[in-house]
C-alpha positions as CSV (number, residue, x, y, z in Angstrom):
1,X,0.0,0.0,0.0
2,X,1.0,3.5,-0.9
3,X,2.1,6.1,1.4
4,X,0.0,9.3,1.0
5,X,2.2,12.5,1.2
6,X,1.4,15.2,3.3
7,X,2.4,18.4,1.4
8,X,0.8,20.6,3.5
9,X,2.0,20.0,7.0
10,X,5.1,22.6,7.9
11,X,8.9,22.1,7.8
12,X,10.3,21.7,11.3
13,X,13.5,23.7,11.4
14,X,16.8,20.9,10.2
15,X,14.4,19.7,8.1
16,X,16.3,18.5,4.8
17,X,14.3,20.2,1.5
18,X,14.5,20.3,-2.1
19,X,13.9,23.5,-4.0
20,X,10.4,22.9,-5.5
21,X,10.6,25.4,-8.0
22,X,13.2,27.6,-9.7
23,X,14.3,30.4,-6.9
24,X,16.8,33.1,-7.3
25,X,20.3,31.7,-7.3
26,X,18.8,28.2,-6.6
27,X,17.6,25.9,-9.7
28,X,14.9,23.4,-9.3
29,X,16.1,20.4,-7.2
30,X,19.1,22.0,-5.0
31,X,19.4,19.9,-1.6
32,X,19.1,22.5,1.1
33,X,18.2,22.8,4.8
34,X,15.6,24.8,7.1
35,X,17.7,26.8,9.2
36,X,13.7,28.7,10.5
37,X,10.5,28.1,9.8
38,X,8.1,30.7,10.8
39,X,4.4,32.0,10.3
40,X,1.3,31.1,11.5
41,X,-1.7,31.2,8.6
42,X,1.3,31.4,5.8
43,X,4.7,29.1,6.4
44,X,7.6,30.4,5.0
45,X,11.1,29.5,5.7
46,X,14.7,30.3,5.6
47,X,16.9,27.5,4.0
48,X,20.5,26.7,3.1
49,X,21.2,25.6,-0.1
50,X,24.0,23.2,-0.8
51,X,25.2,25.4,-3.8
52,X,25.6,28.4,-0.8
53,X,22.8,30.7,-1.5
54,X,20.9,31.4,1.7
55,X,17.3,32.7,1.3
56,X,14.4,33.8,3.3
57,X,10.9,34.0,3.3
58,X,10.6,30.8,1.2
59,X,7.1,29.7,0.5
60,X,6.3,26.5,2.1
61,X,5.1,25.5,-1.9
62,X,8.2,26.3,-3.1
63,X,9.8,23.1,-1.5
64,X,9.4,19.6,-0.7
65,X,11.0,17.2,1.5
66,X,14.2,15.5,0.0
67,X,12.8,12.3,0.3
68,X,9.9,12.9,-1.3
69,X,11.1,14.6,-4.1
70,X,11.1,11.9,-6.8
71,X,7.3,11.1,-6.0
72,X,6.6,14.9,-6.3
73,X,8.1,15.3,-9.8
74,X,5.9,12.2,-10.4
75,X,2.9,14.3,-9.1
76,X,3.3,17.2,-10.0
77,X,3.3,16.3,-13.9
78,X,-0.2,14.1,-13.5
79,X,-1.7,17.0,-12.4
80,X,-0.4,19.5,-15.1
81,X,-1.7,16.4,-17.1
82,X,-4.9,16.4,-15.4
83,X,-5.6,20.2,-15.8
84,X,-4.8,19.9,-19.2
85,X,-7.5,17.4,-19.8
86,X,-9.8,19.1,-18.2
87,X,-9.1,22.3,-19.8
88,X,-9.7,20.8,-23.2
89,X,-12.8,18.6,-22.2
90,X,-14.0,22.0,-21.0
91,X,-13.7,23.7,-24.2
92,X,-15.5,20.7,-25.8
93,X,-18.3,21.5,-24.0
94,X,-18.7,24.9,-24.1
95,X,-18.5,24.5,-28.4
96,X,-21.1,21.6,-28.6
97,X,-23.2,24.2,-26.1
98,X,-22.8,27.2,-28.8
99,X,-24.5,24.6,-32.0
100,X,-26.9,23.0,-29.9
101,X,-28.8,26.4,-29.5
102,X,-28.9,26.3,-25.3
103,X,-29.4,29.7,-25.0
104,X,-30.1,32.4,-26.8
105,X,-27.4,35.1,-25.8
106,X,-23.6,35.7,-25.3
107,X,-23.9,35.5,-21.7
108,X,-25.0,32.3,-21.0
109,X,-28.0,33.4,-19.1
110,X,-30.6,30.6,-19.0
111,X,-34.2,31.1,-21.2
112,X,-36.6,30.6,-18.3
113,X,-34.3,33.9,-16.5
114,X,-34.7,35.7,-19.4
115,X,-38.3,34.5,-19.8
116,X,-39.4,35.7,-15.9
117,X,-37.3,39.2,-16.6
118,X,-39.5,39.9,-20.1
119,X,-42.8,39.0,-17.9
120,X,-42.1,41.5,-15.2
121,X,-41.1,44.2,-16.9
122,X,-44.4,43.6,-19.2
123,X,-46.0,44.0,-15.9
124,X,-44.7,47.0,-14.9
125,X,-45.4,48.9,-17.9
126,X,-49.1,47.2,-18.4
């Protein structure tokens, strides 16, 4: 059985990271260390990076534990997959809604909306 990674729980301070993301003076995938970790509704961090940059404020998504790296390469790409899927299945529907007539603006406002709008004003000026 799998182990489900916990991406979201803070780095305690020694903590050995990875550098999620590209950073300044730090490409993707530098070993580093937490040498703080502070905040309270936002985590951030200060690490040390084994190519010698020291940074601050780190966002707690801009790294990942060493020894979950590899799995969060792995993860990371099925869900830029995923969005991608969705994004064009997405588009697919909202072209096969435009010929099939479903409403009969730009908007997107439904008929029977449009229908109870045209009734009351009728109303008011009747």
């Amino acid at each position: 059985m799998t182990k489900t990674l916990d991406r979201k729980k803070p780095f305690k301070r020694f903590a050995k990271v990875v550098a999620a993301n590209q950073l300044q003076g730090v490409p993707e995938g530098t070993p580093g260390k937490v040498k703080l970790a502070n905040g309270i509704t936002w985590n951030r961090y200060w690490v040390d990076f084994e190519n010698g940059i020291t940074i601050g404020s780190i966002d707690h998504d801009d790294l990942a534990h060493e020894k979950d790296w590899p799995q969060f390469k792995i993860d990371r790409e099925n869900s830029l997959e995923e969005a991608a899927l969705e994004s064009e299945a997405a588009e697919g529907d909202e072209s096969s809604d435009e010929g099939s007539g479903g409403s009969s603006n730009p908007y997107g406002v439904p008929e029977h909306l449009l229908e109870r709008s045209r009734a009351a004003r009728a109303s008011l000026s009747g």
